[in-house]
C-alpha positions as CSV (number, residue, x, y, z in Angstrom):
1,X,41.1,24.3,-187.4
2,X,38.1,22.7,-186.4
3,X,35.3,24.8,-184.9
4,X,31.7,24.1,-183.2
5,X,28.9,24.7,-185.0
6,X,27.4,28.7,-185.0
7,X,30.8,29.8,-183.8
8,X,32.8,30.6,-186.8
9,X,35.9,32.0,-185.6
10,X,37.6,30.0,-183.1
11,X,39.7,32.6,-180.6
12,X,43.2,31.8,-179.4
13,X,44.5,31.2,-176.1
14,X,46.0,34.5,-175.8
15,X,42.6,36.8,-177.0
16,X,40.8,35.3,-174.6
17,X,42.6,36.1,-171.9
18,X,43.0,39.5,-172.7
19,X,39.8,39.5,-172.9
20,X,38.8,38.1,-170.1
21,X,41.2,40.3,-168.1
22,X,39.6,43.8,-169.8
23,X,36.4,42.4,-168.8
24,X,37.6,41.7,-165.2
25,X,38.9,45.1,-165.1
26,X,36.1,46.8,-166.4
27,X,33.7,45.5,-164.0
28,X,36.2,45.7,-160.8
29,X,36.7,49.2,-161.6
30,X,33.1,49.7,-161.6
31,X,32.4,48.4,-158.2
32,X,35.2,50.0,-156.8
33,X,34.2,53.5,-158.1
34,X,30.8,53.1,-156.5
35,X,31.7,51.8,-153.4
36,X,34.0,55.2,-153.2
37,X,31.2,57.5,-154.5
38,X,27.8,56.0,-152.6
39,X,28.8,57.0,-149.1
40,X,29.1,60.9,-151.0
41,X,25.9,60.5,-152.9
42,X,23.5,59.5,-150.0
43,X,24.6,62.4,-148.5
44,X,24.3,64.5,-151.0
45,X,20.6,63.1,-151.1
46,X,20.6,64.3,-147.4
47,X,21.3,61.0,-145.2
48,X,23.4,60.9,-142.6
49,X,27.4,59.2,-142.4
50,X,25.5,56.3,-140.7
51,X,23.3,55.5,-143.5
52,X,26.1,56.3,-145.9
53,X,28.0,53.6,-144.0
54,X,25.1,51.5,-143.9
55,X,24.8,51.4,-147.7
56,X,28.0,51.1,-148.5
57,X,28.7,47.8,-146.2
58,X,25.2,46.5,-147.7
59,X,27.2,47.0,-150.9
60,X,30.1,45.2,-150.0
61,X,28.4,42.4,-148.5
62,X,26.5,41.6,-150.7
63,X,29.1,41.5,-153.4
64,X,31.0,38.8,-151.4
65,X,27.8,36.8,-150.2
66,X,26.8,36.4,-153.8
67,X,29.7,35.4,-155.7
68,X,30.3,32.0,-154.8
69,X,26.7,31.3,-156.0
70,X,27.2,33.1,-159.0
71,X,30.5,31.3,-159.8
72,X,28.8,28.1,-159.2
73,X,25.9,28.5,-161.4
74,X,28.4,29.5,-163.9
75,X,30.7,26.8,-164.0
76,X,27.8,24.4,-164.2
77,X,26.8,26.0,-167.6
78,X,23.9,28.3,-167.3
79,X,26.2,31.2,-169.1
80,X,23.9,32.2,-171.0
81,X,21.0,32.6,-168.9
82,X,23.6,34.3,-166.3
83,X,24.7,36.7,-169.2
84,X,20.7,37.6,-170.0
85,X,20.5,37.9,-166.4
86,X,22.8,40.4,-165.6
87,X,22.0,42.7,-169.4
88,X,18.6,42.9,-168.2
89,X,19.9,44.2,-164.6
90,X,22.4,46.4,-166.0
91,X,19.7,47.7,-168.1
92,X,17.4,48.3,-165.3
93,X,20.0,50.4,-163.3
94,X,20.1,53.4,-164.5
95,X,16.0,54.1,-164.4
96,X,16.5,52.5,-160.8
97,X,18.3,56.1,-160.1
98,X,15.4,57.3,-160.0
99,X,13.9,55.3,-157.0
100,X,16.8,56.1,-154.9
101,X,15.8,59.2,-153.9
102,X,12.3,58.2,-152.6
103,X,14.2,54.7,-151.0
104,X,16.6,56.7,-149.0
105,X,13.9,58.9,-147.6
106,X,11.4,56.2,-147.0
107,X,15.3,54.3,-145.1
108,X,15.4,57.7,-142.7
């Protein structure tokens, strides 16, 4: 079996989509437990429904406005810099938790 060079092991059809479907799930599950959960947590941090609303369509939208950019870039090969991309967002979220408090105050 031939492989490319610096990638040893060369996966089958099969793993990959396996893997690509964990992945998938992983990451829809994720957005869909915080689009149930935000409109509860800004009001827990003392906004209104119509802020909680407000966030959680900003949410929503902006999930579907970026995607067909995001699966553009990616299918014209910058994987790699998408992938470093998104580690160091998801790395920045959860100190970002932080600033939510002050943002939804400085929003009312």
């Amino acid at each position: 079996m031939q492989t490319r060079p610096g990638f040893p092991y060369r996966a089958r059809t099969e793993d990959a989509a396996r893997l690509i479907v964990l992945v998938n799930l992983y990451v829809f599950t994720n957005h869909i437990m915080t689009l149930a959960t935000l409109p509860f947590f800004i009001q827990s941090l003392g906004g209104s429904e119509a802020v909680a609303g407000i966030c959680a369509t900003a949410l929503s939208l902006a999930a579907v406005i970026i995607r067909p950019f995001v699966d553009w870039w990616l299918d014209n090969g910058a994987r790699k810099v998408a992938l470093v991309i998104g580690l160091l967002l998801l790395g920045a979220a959860p100190p970002g938790y932080v600033f939510v408090p002050i943002f939804c105050h400085a929003a009312q």
